[in-house]
Structures are given as C-alpha cells and as structure tokens.
Backbone as ProteinMPNN parsed JSONL, in Angstrom:
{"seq_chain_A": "XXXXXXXXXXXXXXXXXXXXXXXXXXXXXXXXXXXXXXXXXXXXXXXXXXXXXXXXXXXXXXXXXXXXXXXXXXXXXXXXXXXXXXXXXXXXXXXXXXXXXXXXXXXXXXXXXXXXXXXXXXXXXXXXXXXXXXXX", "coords_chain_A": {"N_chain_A": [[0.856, -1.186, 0.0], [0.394, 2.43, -0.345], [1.123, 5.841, 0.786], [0.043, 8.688, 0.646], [0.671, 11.97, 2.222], [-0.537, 14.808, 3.732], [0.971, 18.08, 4.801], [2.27, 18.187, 8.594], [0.453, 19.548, 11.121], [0.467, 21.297, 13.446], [-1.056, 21.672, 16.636], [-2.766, 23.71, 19.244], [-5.312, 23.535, 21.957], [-7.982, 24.478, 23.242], [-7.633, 27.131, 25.718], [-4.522, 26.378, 25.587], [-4.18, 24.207, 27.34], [-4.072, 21.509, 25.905], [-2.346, 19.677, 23.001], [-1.576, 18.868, 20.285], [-0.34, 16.895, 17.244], [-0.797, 16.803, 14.134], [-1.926, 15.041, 10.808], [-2.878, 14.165, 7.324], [-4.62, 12.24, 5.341], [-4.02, 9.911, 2.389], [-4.49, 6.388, 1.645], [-3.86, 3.712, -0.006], [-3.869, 1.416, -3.125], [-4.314, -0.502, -6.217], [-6.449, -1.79, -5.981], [-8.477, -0.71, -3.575], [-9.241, 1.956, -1.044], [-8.452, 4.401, 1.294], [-9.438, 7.15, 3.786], [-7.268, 8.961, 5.859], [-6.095, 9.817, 9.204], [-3.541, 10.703, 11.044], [-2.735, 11.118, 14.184], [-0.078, 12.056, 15.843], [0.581, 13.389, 18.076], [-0.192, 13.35, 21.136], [-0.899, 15.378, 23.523], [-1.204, 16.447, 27.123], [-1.153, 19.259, 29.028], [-0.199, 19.471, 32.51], [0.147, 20.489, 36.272], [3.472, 21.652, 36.032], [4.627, 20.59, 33.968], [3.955, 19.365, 30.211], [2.395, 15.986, 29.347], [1.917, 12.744, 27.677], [-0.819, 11.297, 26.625], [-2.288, 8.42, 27.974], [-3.895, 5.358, 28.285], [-5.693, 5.636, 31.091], [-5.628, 8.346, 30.831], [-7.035, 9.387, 27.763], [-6.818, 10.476, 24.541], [-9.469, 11.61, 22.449], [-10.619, 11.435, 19.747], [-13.218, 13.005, 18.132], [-15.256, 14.234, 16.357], [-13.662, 12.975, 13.521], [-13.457, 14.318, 9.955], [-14.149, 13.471, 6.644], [-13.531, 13.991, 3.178], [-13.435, 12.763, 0.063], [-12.566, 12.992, -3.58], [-13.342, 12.159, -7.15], [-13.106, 14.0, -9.579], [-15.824, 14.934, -10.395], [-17.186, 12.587, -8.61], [-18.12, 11.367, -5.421], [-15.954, 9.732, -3.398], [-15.405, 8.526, -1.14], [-17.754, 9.943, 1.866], [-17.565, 10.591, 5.284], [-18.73, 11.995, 7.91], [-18.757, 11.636, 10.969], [-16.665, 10.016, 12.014], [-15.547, 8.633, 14.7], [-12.687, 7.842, 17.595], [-10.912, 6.823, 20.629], [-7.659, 7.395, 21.481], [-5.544, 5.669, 23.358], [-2.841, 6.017, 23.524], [0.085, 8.327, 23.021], [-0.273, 8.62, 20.074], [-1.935, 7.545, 17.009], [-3.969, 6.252, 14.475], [-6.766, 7.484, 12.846], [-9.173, 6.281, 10.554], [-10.87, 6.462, 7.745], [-13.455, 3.913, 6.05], [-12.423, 1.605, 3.791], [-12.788, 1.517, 0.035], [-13.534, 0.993, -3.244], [-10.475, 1.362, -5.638], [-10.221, 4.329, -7.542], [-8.564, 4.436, -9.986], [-5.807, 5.81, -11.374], [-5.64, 9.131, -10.686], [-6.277, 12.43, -9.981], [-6.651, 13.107, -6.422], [-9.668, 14.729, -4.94], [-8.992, 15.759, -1.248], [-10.804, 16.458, 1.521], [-10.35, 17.089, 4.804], [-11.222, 17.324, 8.632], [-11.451, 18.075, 12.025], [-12.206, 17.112, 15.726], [-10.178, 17.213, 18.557], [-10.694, 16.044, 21.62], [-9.125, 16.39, 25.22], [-5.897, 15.065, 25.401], [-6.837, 14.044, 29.201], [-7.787, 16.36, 30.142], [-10.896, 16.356, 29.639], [-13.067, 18.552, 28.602], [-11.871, 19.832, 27.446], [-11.409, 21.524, 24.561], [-9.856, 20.436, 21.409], [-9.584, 21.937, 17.942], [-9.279, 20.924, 14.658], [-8.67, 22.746, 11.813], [-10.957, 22.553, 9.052], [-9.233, 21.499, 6.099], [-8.48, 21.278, 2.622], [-6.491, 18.919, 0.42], [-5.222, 17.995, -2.888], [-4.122, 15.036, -4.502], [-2.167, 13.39, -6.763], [-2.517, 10.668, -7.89], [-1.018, 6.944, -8.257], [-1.281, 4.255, -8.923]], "CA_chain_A": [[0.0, 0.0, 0.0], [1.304, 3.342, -0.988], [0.353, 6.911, 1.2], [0.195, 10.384, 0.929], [0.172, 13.063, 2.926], [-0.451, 16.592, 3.941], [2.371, 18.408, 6.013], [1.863, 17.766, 9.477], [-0.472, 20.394, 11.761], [0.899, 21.656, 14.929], [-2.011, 22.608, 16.943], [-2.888, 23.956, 20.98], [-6.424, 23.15, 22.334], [-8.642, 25.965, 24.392], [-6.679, 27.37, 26.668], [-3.419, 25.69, 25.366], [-3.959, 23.001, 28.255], [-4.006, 20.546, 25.297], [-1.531, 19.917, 22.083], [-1.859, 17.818, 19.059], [-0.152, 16.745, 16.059], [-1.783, 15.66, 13.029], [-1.722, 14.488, 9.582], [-3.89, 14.138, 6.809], [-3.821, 11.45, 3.971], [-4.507, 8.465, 1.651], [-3.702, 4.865, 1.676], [-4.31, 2.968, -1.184], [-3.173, 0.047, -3.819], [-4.537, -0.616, -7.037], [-7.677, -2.675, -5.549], [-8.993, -0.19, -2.6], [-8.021, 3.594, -0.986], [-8.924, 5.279, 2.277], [-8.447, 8.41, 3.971], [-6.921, 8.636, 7.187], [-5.378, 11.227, 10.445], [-2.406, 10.355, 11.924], [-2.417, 12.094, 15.219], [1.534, 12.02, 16.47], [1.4, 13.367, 19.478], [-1.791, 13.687, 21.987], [-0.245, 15.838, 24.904], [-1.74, 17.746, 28.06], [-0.528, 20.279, 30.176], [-0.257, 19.618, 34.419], [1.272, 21.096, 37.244], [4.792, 22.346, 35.771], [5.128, 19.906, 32.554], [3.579, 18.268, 29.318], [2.024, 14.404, 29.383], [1.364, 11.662, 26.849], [-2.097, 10.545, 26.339], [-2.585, 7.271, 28.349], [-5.146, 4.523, 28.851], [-6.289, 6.364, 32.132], [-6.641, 9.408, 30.01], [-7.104, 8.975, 26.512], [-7.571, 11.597, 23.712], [-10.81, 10.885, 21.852], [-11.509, 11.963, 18.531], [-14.649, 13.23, 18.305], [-15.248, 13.365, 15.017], [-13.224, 13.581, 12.18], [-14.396, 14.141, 8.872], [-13.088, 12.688, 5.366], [-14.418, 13.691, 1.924], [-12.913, 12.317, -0.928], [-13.521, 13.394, -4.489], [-12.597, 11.813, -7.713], [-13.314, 14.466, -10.67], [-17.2, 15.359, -9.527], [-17.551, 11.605, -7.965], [-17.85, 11.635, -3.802], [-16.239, 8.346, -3.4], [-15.299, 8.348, 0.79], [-17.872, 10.647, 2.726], [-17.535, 10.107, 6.463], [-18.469, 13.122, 9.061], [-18.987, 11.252, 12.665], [-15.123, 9.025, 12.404], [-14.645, 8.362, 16.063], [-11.95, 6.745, 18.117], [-10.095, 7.044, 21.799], [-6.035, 7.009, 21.26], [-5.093, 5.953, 24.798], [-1.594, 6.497, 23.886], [0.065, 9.894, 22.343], [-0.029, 8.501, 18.35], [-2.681, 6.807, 16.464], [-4.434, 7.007, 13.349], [-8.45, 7.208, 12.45], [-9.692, 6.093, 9.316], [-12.642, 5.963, 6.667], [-13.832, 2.893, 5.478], [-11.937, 1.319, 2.45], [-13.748, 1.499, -1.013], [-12.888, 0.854, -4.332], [-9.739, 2.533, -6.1], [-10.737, 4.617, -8.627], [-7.782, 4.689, -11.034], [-5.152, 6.965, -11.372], [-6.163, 10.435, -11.071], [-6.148, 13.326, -9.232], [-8.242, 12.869, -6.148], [-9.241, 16.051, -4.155], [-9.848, 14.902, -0.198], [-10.928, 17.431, 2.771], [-10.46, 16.653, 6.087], [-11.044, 17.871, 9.693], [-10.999, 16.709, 13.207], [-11.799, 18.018, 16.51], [-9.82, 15.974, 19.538], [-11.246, 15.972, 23.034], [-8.755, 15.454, 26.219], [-6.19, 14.303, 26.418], [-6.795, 14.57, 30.71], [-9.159, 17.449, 30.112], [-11.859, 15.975, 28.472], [-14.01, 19.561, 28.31], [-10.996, 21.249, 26.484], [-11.398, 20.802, 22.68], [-8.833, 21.342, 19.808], [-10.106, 21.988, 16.811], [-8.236, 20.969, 13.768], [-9.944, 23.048, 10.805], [-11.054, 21.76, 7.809], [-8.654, 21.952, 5.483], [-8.544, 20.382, 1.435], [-5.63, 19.318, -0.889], [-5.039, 17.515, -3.984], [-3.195, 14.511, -4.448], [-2.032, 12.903, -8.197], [-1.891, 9.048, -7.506], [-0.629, 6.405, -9.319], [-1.22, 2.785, -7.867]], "C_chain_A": [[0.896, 1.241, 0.0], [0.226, 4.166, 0.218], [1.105, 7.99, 0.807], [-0.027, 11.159, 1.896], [0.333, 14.295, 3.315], [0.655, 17.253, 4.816], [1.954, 18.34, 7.656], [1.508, 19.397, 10.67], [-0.296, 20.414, 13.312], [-0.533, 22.452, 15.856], [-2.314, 22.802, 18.25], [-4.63, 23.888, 20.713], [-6.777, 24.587, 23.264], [-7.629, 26.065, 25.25], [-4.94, 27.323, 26.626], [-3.306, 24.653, 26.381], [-3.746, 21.785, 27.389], [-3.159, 20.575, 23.831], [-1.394, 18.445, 21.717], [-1.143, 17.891, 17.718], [-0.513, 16.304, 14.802], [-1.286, 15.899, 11.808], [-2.595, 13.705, 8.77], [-3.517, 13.145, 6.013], [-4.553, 10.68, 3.346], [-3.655, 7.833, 1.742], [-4.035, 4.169, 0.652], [-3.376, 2.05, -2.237], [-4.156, 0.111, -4.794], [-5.918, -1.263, -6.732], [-8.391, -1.266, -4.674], [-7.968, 1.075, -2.432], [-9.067, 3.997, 0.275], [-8.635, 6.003, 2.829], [-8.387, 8.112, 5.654], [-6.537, 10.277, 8.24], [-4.688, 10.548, 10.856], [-2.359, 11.562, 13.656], [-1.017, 11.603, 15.914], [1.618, 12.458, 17.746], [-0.151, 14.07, 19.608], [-1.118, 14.29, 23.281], [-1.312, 16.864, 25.941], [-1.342, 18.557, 28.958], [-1.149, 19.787, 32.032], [0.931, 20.081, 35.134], [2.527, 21.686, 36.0], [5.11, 21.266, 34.273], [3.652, 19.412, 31.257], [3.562, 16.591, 29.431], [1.338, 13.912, 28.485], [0.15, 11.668, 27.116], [-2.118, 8.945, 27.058], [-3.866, 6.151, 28.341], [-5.968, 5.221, 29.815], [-6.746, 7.556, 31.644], [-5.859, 9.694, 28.405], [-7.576, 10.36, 25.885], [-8.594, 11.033, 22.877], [-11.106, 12.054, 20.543], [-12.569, 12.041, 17.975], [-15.114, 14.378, 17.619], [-14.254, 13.663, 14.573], [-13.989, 12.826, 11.173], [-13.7, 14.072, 7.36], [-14.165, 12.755, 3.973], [-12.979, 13.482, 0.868], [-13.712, 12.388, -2.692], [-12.901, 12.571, -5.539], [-13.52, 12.577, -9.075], [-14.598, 15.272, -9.451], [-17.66, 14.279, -8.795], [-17.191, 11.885, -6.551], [-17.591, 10.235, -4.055], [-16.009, 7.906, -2.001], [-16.581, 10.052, 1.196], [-18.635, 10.567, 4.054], [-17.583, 11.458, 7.315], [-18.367, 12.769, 10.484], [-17.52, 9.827, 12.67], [-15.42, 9.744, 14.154], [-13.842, 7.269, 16.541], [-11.086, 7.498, 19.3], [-8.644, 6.968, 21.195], [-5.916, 7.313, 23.021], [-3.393, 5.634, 24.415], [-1.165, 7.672, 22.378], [0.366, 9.691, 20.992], [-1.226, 7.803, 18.539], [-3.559, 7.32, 15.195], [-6.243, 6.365, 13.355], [-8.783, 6.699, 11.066], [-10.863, 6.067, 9.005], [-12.376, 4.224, 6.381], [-13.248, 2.538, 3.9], [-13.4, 1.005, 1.542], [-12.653, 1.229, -2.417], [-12.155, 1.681, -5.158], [-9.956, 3.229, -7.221], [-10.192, 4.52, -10.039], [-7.164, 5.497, -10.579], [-5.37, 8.013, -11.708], [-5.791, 11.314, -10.064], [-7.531, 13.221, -8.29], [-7.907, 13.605, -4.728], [-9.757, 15.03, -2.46], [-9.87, 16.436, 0.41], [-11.162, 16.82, 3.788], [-10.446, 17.413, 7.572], [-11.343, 17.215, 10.893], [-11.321, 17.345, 14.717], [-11.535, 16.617, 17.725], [-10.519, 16.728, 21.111], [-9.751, 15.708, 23.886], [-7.062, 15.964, 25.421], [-6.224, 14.974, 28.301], [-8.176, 15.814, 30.924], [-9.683, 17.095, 29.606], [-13.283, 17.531, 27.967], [-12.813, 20.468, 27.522], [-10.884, 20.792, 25.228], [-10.493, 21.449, 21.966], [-8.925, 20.875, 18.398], [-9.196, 21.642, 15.284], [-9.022, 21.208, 12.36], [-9.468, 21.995, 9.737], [-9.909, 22.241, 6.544], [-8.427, 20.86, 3.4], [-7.134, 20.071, 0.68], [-5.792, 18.02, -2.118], [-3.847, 16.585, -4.188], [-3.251, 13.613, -6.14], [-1.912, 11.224, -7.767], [-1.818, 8.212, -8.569], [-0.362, 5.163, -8.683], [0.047, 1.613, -8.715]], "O_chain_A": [[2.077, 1.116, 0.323], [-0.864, 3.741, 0.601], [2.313, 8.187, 0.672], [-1.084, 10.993, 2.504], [1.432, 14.838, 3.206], [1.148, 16.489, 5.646], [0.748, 18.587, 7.673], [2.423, 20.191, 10.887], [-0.827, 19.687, 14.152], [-0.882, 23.62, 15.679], [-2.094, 21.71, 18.775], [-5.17, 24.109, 19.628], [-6.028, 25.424, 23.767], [-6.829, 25.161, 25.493], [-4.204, 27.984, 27.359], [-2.213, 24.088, 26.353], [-3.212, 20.859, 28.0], [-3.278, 21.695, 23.334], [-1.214, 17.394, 22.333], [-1.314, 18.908, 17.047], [-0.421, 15.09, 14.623], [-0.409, 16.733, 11.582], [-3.1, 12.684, 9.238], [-2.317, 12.953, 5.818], [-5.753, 10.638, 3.616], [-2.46, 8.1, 1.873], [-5.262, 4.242, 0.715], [-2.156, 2.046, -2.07], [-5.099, 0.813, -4.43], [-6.621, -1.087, -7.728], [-9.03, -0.638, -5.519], [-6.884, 1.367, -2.935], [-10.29, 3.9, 0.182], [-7.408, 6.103, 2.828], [-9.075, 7.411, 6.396], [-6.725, 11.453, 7.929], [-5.171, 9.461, 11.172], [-1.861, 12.681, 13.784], [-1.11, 10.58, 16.593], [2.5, 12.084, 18.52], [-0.88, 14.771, 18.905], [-0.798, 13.45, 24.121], [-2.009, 17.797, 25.54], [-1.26, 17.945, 30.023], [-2.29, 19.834, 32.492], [2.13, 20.103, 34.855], [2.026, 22.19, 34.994], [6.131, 21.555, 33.649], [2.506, 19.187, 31.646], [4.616, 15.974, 29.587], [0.216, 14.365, 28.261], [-0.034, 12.226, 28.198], [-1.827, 8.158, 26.157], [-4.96, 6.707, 28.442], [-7.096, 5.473, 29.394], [-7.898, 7.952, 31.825], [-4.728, 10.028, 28.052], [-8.375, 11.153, 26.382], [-8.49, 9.833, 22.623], [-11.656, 13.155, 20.538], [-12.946, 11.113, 17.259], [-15.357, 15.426, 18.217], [-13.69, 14.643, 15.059], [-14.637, 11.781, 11.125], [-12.684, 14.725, 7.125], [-15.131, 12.039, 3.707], [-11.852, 13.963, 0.978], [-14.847, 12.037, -3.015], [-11.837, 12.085, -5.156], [-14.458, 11.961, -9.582], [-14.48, 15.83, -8.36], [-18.636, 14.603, -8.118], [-16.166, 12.521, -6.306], [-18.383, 9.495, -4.639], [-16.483, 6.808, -1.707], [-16.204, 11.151, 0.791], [-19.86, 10.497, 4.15], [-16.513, 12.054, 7.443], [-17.881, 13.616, 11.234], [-17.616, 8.825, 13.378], [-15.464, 10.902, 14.57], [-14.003, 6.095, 16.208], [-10.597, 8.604, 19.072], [-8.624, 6.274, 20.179], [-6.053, 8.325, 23.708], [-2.789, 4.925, 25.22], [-1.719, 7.824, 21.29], [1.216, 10.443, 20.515], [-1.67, 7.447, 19.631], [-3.799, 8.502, 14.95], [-6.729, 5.291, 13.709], [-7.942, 7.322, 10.419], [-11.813, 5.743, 9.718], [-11.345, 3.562, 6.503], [-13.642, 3.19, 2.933], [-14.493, 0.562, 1.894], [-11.426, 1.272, -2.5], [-12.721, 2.692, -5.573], [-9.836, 2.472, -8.184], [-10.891, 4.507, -11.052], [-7.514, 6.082, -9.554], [-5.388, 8.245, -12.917], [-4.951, 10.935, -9.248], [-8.714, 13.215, -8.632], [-7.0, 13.521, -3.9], [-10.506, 14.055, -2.403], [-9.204, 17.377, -0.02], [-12.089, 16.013, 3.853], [-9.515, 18.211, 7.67], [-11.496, 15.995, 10.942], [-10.54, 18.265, 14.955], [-12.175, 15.575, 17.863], [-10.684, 17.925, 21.346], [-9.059, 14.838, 23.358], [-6.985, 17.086, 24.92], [-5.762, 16.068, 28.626], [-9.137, 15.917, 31.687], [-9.278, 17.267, 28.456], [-14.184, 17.38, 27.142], [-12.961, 21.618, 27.111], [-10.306, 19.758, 24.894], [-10.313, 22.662, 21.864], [-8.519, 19.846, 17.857], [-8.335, 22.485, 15.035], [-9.748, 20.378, 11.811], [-8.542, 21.213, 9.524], [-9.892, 23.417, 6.182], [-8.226, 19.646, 3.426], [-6.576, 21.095, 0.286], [-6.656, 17.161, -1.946], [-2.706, 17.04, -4.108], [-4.34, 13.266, -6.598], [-0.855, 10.86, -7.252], [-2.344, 8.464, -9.653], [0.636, 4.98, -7.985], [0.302, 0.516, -8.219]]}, "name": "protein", "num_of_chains": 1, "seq": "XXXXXXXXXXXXXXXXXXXXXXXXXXXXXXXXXXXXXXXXXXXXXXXXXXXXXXXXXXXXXXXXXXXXXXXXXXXXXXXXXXXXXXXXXXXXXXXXXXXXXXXXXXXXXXXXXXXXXXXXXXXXXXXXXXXXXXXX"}
C-alpha cells in the first residue's frame, strides 16, 4: 500500500492546556483507498510539565471528517469518524472502497480531539482540502 500526505499540523487546544499533532492522507493500492489522520502526538498540560495521552486518560476523537472526491464523484464521505487514542499517536480512518484509477483525487479533512486529561478542552483541527495525483 502506498500513502500520501499533507504536512503535518501543529495545533494547541482551548486554553493551550491541550496539544496535538496531526496528519492528513490516503492509503491505497490498485484494488482499494482510504483516507486517514495520523495524530503524532496527543499531549496535556499539568502542574509544571507536558504528558502523553494514556489509557487512564485517553484523547478521543470526536469526530473527524473525510471527503474524498474523484473528478465530480464523492467516493469516501464520512463526518462522525470516532476513536479514543489511549496512547500519544494513532491514526483514524474511513472505510476502504474501491480505487478509482489513477487520477487526481481532491480529499478534505477535519478533526476536533477531546482530552487528552481534560476531556471539556477541545482542539479543533480546521477543515482543510488538498489535492493529491496518484498512481497505484
């Protein structure tokens, strides 16, 4: 399987009590293709330092959202992706579908994470679109 992806999105949560890395993309092979988030680092602010994302407190992605275009065809569109990352990486995905061919295929994606530790502090990761040329 082959990926792409967007440059990676440094981002602080309300307050800055919370900080997230992410990454946008496709996965795909000549058969199937889905879009994904890499979140790299789930961190929260206490007392005097920065802390991982754990099991005990987990960041929760709550939602992200994945359109996928191919010309004027919608061929991924997913707005309610959820999933916990109880540790500070993990990636979300859409649902694999069939690859379209080689083309240019626009996706937009966005994301807002919950936590981690604070679960009422949200960080928003806007929507943002790009364009990728693939070639399975």
């Amino acid at each position: 399987m082959t990926e792409v992806k967007s440059d990676t999105r440094r981002i602080y949560g309300d307050g800055r009590w919370t900080y997230g890395e992410f990454t946008f993309g496709l996965r795909y092979n000549a058969e199937t293709i889905y879009a994904f988030l890499d979140v790299t680092e789930a961190q929260y602010f206490w007392l005097t330092g920065w802390w991982y994302a754990t099991a005990e407190y987990p960041a929760k992605v709550s939602p992200a959202s994945f359109t996928v275009t191919v010309g004027r065809q919608v061929i991924i569109d997913e707005t309610e992706v959820r999933k916990d990352l109880p540790h500070p990486s993990g990636r979300v995905h859409s649902r694999s579908v069939k690859y379209w061919g080689d083309a240019t295929y626009t996706f937009s994606g966005a994301a807002v994470m919950f936590g981690p530790y604070w679960e009422e502090t949200r960080l928003v990761v806007p929507s943002e679109t790009w364009r990728f040329d693939l070639k399975a």
